[in-house]
C-alpha positions as CSV (number, residue, x, y, z in Angstrom):
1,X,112.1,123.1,98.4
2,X,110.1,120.6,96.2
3,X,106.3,120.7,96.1
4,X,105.2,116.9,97.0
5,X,101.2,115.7,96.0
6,X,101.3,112.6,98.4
7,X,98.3,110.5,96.8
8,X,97.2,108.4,100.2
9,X,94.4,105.8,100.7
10,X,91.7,107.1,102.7
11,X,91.7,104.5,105.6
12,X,95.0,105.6,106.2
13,X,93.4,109.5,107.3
14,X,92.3,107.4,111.1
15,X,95.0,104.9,110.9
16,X,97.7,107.4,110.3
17,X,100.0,104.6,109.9
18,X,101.9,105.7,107.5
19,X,102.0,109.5,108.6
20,X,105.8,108.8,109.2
21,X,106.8,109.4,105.4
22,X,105.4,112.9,104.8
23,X,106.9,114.1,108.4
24,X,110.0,112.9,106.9
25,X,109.7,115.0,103.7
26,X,108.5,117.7,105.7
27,X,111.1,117.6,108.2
28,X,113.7,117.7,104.9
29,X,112.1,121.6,104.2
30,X,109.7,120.1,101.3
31,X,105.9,121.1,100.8
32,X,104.1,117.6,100.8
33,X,100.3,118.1,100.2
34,X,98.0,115.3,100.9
35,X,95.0,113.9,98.7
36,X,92.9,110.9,100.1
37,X,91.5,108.1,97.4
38,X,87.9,107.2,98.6
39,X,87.6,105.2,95.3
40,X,87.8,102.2,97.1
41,X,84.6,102.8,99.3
42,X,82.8,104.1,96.5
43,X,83.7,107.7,96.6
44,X,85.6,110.2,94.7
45,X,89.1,109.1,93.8
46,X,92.2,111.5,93.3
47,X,92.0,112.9,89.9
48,X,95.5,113.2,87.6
49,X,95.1,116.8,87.1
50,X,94.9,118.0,91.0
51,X,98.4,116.7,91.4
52,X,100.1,116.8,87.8
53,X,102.0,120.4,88.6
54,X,103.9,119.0,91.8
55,X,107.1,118.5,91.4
56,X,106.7,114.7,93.0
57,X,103.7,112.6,92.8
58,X,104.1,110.1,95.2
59,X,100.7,107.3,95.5
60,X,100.6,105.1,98.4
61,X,98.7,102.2,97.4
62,X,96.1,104.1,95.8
63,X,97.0,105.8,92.1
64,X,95.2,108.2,90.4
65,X,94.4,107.0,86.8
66,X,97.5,108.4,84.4
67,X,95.8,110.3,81.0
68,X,98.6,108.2,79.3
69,X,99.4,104.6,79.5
70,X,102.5,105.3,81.8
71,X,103.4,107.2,84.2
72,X,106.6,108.4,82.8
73,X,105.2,110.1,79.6
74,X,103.1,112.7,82.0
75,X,105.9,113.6,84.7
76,X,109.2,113.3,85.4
77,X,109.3,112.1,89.0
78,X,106.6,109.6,90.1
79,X,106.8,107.3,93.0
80,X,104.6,104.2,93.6
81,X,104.3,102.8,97.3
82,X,103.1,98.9,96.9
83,X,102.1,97.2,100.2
84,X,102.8,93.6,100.4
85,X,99.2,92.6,101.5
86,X,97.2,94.2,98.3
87,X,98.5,91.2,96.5
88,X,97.9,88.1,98.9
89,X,101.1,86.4,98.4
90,X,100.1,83.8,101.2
91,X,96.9,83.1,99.0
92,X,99.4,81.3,97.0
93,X,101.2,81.8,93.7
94,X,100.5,85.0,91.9
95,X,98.3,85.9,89.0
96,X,100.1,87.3,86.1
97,X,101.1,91.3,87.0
98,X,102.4,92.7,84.6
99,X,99.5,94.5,83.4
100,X,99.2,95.6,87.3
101,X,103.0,97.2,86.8
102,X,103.1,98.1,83.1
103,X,101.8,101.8,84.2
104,X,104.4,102.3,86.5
105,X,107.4,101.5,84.1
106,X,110.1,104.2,83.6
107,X,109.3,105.3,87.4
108,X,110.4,104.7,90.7
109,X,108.9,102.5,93.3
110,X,109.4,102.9,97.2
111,X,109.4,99.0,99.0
112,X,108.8,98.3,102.3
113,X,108.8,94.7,101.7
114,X,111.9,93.0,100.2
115,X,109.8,90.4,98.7
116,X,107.7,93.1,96.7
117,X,111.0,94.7,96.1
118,X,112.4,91.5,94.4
119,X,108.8,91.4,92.3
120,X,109.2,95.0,91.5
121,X,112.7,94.9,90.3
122,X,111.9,92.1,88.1
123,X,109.4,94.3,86.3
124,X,112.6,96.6,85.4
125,X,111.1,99.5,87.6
126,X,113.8,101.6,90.0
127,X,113.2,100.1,92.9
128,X,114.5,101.6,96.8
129,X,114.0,98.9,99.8
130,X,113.6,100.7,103.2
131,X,112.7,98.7,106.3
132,X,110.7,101.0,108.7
133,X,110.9,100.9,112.5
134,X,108.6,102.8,114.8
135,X,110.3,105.5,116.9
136,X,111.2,103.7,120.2
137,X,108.5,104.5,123.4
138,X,109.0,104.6,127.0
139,X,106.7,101.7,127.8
140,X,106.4,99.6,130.9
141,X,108.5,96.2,130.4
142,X,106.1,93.3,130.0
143,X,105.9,90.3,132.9
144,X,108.8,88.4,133.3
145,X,107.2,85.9,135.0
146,X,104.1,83.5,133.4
147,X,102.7,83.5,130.1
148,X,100.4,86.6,129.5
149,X,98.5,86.7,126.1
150,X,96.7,89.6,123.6
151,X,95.2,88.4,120.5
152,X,93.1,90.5,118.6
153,X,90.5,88.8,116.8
154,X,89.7,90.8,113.7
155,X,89.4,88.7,110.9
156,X,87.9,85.1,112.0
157,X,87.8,83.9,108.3
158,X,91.6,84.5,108.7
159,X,93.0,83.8,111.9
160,X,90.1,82.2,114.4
161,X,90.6,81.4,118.0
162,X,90.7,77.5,117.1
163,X,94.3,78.6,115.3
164,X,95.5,80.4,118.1
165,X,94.2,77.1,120.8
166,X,96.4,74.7,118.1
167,X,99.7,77.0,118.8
168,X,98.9,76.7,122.8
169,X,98.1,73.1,122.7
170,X,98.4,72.2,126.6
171,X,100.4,75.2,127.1
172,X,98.8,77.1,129.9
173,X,98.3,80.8,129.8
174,X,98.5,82.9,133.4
175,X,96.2,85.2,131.4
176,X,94.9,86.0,127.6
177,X,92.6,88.7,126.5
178,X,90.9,88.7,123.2
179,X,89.6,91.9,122.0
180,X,86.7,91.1,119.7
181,X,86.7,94.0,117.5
182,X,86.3,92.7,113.7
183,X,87.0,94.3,110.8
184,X,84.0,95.5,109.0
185,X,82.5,93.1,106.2
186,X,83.8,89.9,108.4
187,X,81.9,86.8,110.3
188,X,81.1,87.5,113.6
189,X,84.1,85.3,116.2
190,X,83.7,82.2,117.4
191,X,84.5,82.4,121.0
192,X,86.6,80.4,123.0
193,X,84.9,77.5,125.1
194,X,83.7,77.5,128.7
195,X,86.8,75.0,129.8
196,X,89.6,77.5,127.6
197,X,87.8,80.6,129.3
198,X,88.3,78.8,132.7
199,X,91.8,77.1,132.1
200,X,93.8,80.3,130.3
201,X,92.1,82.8,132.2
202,X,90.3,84.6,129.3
203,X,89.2,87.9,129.0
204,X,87.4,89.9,126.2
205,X,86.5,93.0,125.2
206,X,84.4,94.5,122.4
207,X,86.1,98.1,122.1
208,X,87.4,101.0,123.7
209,X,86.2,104.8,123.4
210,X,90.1,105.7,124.3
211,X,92.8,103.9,122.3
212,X,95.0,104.2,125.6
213,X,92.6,102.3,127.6
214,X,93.5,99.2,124.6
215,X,97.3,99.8,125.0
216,X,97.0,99.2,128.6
217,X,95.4,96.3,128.3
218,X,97.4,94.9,125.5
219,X,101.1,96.2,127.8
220,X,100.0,93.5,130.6
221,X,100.9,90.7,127.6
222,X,104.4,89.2,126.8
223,X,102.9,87.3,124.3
224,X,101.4,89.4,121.3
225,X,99.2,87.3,118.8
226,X,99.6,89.0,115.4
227,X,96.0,89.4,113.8
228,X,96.1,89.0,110.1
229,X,97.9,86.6,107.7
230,X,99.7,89.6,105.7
231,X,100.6,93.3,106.7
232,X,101.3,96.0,104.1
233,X,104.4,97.4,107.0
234,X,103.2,95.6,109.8
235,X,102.5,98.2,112.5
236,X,100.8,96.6,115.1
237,X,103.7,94.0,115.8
238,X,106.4,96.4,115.0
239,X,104.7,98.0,118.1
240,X,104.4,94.5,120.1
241,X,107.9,94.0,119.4
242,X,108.6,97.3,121.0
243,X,107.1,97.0,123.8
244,X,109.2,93.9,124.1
245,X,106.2,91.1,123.6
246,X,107.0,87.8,122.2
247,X,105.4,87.8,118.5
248,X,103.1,85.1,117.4
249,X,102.9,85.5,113.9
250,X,102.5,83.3,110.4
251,X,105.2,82.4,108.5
252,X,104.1,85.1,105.7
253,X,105.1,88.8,105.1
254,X,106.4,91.2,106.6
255,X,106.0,89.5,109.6
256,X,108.7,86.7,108.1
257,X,111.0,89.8,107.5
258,X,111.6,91.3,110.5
259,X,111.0,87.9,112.9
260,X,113.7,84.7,113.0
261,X,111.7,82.0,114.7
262,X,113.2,80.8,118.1
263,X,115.5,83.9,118.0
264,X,113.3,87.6,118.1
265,X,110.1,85.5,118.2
266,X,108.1,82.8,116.4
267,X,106.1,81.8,113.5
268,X,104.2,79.0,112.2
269,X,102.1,78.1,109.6
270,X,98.6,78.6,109.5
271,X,97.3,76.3,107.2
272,X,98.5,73.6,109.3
273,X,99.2,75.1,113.0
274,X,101.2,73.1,115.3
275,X,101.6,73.4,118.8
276,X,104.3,76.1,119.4
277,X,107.3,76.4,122.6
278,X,106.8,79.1,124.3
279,X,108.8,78.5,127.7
280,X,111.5,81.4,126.2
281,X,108.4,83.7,124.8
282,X,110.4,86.2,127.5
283,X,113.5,86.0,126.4
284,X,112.1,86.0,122.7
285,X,110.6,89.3,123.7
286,X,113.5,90.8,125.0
287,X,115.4,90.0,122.1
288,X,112.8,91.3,119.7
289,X,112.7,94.6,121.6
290,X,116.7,94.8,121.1
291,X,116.4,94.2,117.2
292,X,114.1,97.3,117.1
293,X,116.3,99.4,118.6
294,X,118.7,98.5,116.5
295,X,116.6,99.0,113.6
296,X,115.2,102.3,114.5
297,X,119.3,103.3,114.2
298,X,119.3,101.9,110.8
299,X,116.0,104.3,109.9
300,X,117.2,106.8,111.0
301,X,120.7,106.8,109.6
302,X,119.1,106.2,106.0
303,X,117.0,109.2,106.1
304,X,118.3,111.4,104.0
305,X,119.3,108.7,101.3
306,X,115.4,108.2,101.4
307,X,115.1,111.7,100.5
308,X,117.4,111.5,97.5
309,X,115.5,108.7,96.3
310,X,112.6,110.7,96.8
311,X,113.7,114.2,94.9
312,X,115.6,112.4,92.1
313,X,114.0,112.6,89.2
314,X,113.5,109.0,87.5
315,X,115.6,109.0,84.3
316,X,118.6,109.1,86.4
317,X,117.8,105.7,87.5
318,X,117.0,104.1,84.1
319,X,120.2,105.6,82.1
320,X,122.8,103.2,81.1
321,X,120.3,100.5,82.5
322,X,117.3,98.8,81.0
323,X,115.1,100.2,79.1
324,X,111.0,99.9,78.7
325,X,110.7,98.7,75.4
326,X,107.5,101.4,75.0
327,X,109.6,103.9,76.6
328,X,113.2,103.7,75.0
329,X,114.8,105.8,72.6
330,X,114.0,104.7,69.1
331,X,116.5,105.6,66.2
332,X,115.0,102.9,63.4
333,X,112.0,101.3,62.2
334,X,112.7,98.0,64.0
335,X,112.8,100.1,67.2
336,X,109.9,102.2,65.9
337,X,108.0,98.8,65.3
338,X,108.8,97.1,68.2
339,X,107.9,99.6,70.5
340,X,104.5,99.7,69.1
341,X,104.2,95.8,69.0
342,X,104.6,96.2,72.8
343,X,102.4,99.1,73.3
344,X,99.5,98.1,71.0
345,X,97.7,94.3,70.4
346,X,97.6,94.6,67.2
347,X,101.0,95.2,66.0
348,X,101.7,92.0,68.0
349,X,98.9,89.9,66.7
350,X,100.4,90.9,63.2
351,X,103.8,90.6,63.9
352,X,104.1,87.7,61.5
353,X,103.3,89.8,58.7
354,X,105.4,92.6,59.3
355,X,108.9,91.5,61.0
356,X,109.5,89.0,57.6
357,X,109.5,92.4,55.9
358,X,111.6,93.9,58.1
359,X,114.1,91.1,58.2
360,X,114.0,91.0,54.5
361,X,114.7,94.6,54.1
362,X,117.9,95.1,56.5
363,X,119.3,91.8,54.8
364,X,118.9,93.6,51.6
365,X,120.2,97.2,52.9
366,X,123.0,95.0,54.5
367,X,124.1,93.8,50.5
């Protein structure tokens, strides 16, 4: 049995969205232990040294800060979990991140996202893609007749009504429901207009004290609206999708991962929307539903090489493979030398002063 320090952030403790992984470990006969990051609402953050005797450190998101400029120098087996939405790919290209990854080289990282897999293995860093599905529910199917709508508008700087009226166009809806439950720090919604209300059958809602009382309102749609531009896994369509909803989502991850437009549901751009089909949005569903199924399988047959990934420690991963500069073997002064010029600036701002020498010595040890 290992001991596991599972490093999670905080929102996550209501959310328990990603509760899945530790019931795995769990489940496995491991010890997981769990410590929640406030940091980012101005509390107290995980501290190295409450987790630094577990045999795993695994950090969702959140990190604690390492005493040591990586990761790999302080423990043997460390696991980072990126989610695609911390970096705001669909913001456009991508700062420099290097810096962002440098702490985590010689470790492991656990994807959920193949594009932050691709990133990740191009830093060098162990990397194990997993694509999580939800465990299948026992839901009423959605109408087969008509176009029924949920949107949930919780980010109007992101995703406004005015972007969800450009996919309908002069599509009519039987029904749609907006529930107008923002997340904290964003502009109030713009509502939809007296002649939308009147022609799509709108209905609203501000919040429920009993989450059921939501999923029964959003189980009368067969067309689900995804709410945000990005999602870390994407929970709240993979659960749309099972429930066999057509997914409206942009053309940005994960959503772009798991749906094929005209095939398990559609996408579009949201920079420039354009009116969408949806006279199949119930065969879309259906299909959509079938492809999570199927995934769920896949979970669940890759379990327990999940778990290997998991208890391995990370060397094993890294031998007869690339090496970190900072963190390879060195046997000579030019390996010496150039492991410092990568880990400190100023044996790279001087490099032109001391790798002449160097050169000048081997050529003369090599007469």
């Amino acid at each position: 049995m290992a001991r596991i320090a599972y490093v999670d952030h905080s929102f996550h403790r209501t959310t328990q969205s990603n509760a899945f992984l530790p019931e795995v470990l769990a489940r496995h006969g491991h010890q997981v232990d769990r410590f929640w990051d406030d940091a980012w609402k101005d509390g107290q953050g995980v501290a190295w040294s409450e987790v630094a005797s577990y045999d795993i450190v695994i950090m969702f998101q959140s990190y604690c800060q390492p005493p040591d400029a990586y990761f790999k120098r302080v423990h043997p087996n460390v696991i980072y979990i990126p989610m695609l939405d911390q970096f705001g790919l669909c913001q456009g290209p991508l700062f420099n991140l290097s810096g962002f990854w440098e702490p985590f080289q010689g470790c492991k990282v656990l994807n959920f996202s193949n594009a932050v897999h691709c990133m990740t293995t191009g830093f060098g860093i162990a990397s194990h893609l997993v694509r999580y599905y939800q465990p299948i529910k026992a839901v009423p199917a959605p109408p087969q007749q008509g176009l029924h709508g949920f949107f949930w508008l919780r980010r109007e700087a992101e995703l406004p009504w005015k972007t969800i009226r450009a996919l309908i166009a002069d599509t009519t809806f039987d029904s749609l429901h907006i529930h107008l439950a923002t997340d904290p720090g964003t502009p109030p919604p713009s509502l939809p207009s007296a002649e939308d209300v009147a022609r799509h059958h709108v209905t609203t809602s501000t919040w429920f004290e009993n989450k059921a009382d939501l999923n029964a309102v959003m189980a009368r749609a067969n067309v689900y609206f995804a709410p945000r531009l990005e999602e870390g896994i994407g929970q709240s369509f993979l659960e749309a999708m099972g429930r066999g909803q057509c997914v409206v989502a942009p053309d940005f991850g994960t959503m772009n991962e798991y749906i094929v437009p005209g095939v398990n549901g559609l996408l579009y751009d949201p920079r420039n929307p354009r009116p969408l089909d949806f006279k199949d949005a119930v065969a879309l569903g259906a299909q959509g539903l079938r492809g999570v199924v199927e995934g769920r399988a896949r979970w669940e047959d890759a379990e327990a090489e999940l778990v290997r990934f998991v208890l391995t420690p990370s060397d094993v991963f890294y031998e007869g493979r690339y090496q970190h500069p900072p963190l390879a073997p060195t046997g000579d002064e030019q390996g010496g030398l150039r492991a410092m010029a990568q880990r400190f600036a100023i044996f790279r701002a001087t490099r032109f002063i001391w790798h002449p020498v160097l050169r000048l010595v081997r050529s003369l040890r090599g007469h």
